[in-house]
C-alpha positions as semicolon CSV with decimal commas, in nm:
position;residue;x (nm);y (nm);z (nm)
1;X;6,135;-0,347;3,810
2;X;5,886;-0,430;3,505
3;X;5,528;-0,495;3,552
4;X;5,412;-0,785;3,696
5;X;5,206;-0,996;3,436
6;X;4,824;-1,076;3,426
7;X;4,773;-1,437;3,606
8;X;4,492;-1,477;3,398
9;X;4,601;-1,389;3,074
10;X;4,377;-1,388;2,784
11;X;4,104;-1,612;2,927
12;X;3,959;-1,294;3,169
13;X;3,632;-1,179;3,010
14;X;3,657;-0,811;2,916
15;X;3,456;-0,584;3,245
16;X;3,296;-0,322;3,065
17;X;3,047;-0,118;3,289
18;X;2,654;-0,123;3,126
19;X;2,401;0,154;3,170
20;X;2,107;-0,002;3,171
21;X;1,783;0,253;3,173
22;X;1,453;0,226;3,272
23;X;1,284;0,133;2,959
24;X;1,527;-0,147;2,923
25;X;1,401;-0,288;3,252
26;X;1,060;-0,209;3,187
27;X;1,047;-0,397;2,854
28;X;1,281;-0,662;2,956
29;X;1,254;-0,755;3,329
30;X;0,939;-0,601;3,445
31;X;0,760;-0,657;3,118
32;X;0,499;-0,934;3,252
33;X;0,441;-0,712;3,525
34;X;0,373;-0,406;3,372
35;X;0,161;-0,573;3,086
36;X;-0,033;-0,724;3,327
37;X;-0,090;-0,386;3,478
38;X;-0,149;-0,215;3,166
39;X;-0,427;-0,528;3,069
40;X;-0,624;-0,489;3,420
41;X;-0,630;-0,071;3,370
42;X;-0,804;-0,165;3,001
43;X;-1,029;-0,401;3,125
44;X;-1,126;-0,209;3,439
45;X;-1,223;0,109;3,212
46;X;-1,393;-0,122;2,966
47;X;-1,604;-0,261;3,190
48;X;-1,682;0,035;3,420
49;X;-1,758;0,204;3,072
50;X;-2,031;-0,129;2,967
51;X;-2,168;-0,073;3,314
52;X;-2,228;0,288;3,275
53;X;-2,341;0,241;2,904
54;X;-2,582;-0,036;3,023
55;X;-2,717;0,189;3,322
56;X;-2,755;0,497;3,100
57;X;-2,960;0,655;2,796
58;X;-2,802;0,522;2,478
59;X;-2,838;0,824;2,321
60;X;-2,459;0,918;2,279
61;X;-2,277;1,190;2,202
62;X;-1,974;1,092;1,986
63;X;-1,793;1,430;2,002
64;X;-1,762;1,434;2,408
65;X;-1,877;1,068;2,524
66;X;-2,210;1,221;2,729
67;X;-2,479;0,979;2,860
68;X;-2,835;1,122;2,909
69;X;-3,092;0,950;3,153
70;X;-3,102;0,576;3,245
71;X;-3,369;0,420;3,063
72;X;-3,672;0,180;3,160
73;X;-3,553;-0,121;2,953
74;X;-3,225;-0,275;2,791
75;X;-2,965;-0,163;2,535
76;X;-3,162;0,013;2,245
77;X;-3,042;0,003;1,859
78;X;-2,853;0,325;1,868
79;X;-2,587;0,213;2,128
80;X;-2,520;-0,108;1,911
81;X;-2,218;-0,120;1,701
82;X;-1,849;-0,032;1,742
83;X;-1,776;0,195;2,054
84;X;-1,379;0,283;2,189
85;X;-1,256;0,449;2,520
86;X;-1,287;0,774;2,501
87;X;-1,000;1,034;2,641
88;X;-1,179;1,022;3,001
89;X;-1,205;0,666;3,008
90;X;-1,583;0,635;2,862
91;X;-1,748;0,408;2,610
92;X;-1,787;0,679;2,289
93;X;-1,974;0,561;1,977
94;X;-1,748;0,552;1,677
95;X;-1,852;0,720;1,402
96;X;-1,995;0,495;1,121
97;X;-2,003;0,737;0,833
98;X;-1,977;0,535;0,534
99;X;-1,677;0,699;0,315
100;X;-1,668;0,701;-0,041
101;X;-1,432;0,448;-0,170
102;X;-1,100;0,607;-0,298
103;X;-1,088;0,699;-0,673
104;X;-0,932;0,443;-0,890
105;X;-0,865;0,515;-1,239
106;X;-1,007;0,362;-1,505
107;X;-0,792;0,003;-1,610
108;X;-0,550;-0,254;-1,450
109;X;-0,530;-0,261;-1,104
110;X;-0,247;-0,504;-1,165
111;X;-0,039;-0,382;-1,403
112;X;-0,130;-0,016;-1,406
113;X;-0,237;-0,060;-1,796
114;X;-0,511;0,198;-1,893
115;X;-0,828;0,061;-2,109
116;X;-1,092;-0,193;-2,049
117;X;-1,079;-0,445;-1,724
118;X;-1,278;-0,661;-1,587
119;X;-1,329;-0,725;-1,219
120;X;-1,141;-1,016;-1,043
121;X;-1,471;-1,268;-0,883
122;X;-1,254;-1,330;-0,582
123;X;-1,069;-0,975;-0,477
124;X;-1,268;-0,763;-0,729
125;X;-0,965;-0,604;-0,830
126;X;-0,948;-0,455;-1,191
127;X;-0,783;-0,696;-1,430
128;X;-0,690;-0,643;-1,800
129;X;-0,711;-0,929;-2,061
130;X;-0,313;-1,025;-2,021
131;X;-0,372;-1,019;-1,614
132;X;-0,693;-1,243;-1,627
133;X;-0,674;-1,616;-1,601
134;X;-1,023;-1,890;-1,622
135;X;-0,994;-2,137;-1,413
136;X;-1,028;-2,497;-1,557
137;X;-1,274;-2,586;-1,257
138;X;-1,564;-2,368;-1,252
139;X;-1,501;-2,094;-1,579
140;X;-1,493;-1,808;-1,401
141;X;-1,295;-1,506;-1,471
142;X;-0,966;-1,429;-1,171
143;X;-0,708;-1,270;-1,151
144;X;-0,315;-1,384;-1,189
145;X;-0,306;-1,331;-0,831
146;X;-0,624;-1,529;-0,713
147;X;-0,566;-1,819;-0,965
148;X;-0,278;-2,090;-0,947
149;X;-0,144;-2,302;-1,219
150;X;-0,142;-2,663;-1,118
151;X;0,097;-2,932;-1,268
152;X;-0,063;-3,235;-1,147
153;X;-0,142;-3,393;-1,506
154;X;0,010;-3,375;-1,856
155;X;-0,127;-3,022;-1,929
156;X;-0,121;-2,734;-1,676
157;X;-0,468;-2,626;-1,545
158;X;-0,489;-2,309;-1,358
159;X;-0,732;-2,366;-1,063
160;X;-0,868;-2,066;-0,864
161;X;-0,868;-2,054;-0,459
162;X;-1,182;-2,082;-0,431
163;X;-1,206;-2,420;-0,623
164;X;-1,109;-2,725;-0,376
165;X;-0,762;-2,913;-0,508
166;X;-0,896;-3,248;-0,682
């Protein structure tokens, strides 16, 4: 006797089993809720790090996020500025060295052309005589990147950023 046929024929979706793992829950399902978790954990240690910073001698070490003494009055000078979590969940003063800007060699910033350049007024970048443009508004030197050409009347003007559309 044959086989009996399928009574649903082709219309039967295909069942194909899914393994579905736990970082596809976490960042599908439970996303909201573990974000949420993740937020309150930041702000908790940001604020239990102010508090401590507030109630403590500004004097900070950057290297292993010590506090000293508490002092008699508010926040002095030294604990202003840009401070991060450190690894056991303290305020640590970043590091504001001021670095050296990185070498650039002498010529077009643009088009990589070496000899004389001239720096762009808007994004200071260095720009040779074939990558500068003037704008019609206010003279200045920019440029191709920071200057625009504009079509509006019978001859094109380029118009810089910086200059408002008339």
């Amino acid at each position: 006797m044959p086989k009996r046929s399928c009574p649903w024929a082709d219309s039967a979706p295909l069942q194909l089993k899914t393994r579905v793992t736990q970082k596809e829950v976490n960042e599908g399902v439970a996303r909201d809720t573990n974000m949420t978790a993740v937020f309150e954990r930041t702000k908790s240690l940001l604020f239990s790090g102010a508090r401590s910073l507030k109630y403590s001698n500004c004097s900070l070490n950057p290297e292993s996020g010590d506090v000293g003494d508490p002092p008699a009055g508010p926040l002095q000078g030294s604990a202003r500025g840009q401070m991060k979590l450190g690894p056991q969940g303290k305020l640590v003063k970043t590091l504001s060295e001021k670095t050296e800007p990185a070498f650039s060699p002498p010529g077009c910033a643009l088009c990589s052309r070496a000899g004389s350049s001239a720096p762009c007024v808007r994004c200071e970048k260095a720009a040779c005589r074939s990558c500068q443009r003037r704008c019609s508004l206010c003279q200045q030197t920019y440029c191709f990147l920071c200057c625009a050409p504009n079509y509006d009347e019978r001859d094109v003007r380029l118009i810089c950023v910086d200059c408002p559309r008339q």
